[in-house]
N, C-alpha and C positions, 0 to 999 in steps of 0.2 A: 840566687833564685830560692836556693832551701831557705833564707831567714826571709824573705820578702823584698832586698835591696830591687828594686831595679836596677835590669841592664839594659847598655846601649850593643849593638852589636849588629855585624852584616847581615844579610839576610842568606844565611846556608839552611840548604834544606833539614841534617841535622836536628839544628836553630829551629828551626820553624815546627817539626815535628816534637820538641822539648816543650819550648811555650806555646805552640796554638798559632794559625794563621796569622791572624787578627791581632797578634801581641804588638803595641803600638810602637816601640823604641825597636825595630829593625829598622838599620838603612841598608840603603840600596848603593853597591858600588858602582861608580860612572862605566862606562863602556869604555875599556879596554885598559882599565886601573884595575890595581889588586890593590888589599888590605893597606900595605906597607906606603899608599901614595896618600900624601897629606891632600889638605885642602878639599875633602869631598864635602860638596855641597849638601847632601843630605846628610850625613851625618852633621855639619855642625847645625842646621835645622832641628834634628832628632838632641841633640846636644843642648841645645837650648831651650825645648819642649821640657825633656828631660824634668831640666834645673828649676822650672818654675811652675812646678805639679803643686799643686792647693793640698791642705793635708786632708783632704775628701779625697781627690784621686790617688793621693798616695797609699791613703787605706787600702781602697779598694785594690789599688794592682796590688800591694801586701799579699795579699789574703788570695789574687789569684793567683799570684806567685807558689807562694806555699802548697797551693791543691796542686799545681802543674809540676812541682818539684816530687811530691807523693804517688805521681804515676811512676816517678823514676825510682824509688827508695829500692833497696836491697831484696825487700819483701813481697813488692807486686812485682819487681823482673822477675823472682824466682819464682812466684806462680805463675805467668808465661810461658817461663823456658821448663818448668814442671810441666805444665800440662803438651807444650810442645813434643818433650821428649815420652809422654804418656801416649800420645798419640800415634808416634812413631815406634816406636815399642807394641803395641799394638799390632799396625801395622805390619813390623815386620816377623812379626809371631802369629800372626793373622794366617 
């Protein structure tokens, strides 16, 4: 994600809170399969979506890779968990 590769990947909330709803390569496990069962029908779908991205859309998911990668960096969690723990510190000296 941080260089731009697309990933294919189940659809975990996680997952979906890292790249964005809407991020096109989640599939969806069948009902009442986990990860470890072959043959799920959307994945190889998504697998084959995947493989034959034009290098127009590859750019693009690149690049939105990269900004959804940058919510996660070292630098904007520790302004989060900064102002989190500002808050509560506050609070508890409030």
């Amino acid at each position: 994600m941080a260089v731009g590769v697309p990933i294919l990947l189940p659809r975990y909330d996680a997952r979906v809170d890292e790249l964005g709803e809407n991020y096109p390569f989640f599939w969806d496990l069948e009902e009442g399969t986990t990860i470890k069962d072959g043959n799920q029908k959307d994945f190889l779908d998504k697998l084959k979506k995947i493989t034959s991205l034009n290098k127009e859309k590859r750019q693009e998911l690149q690049v939105y890779l990269k900004e959804r990668a940058l919510r996660h960096s070292k630098e904007n969690v520790a302004k989060v968990i900064n102002t989190e723990l500002s808050f509560f510190w506050e609070s508890y000296n409030g």
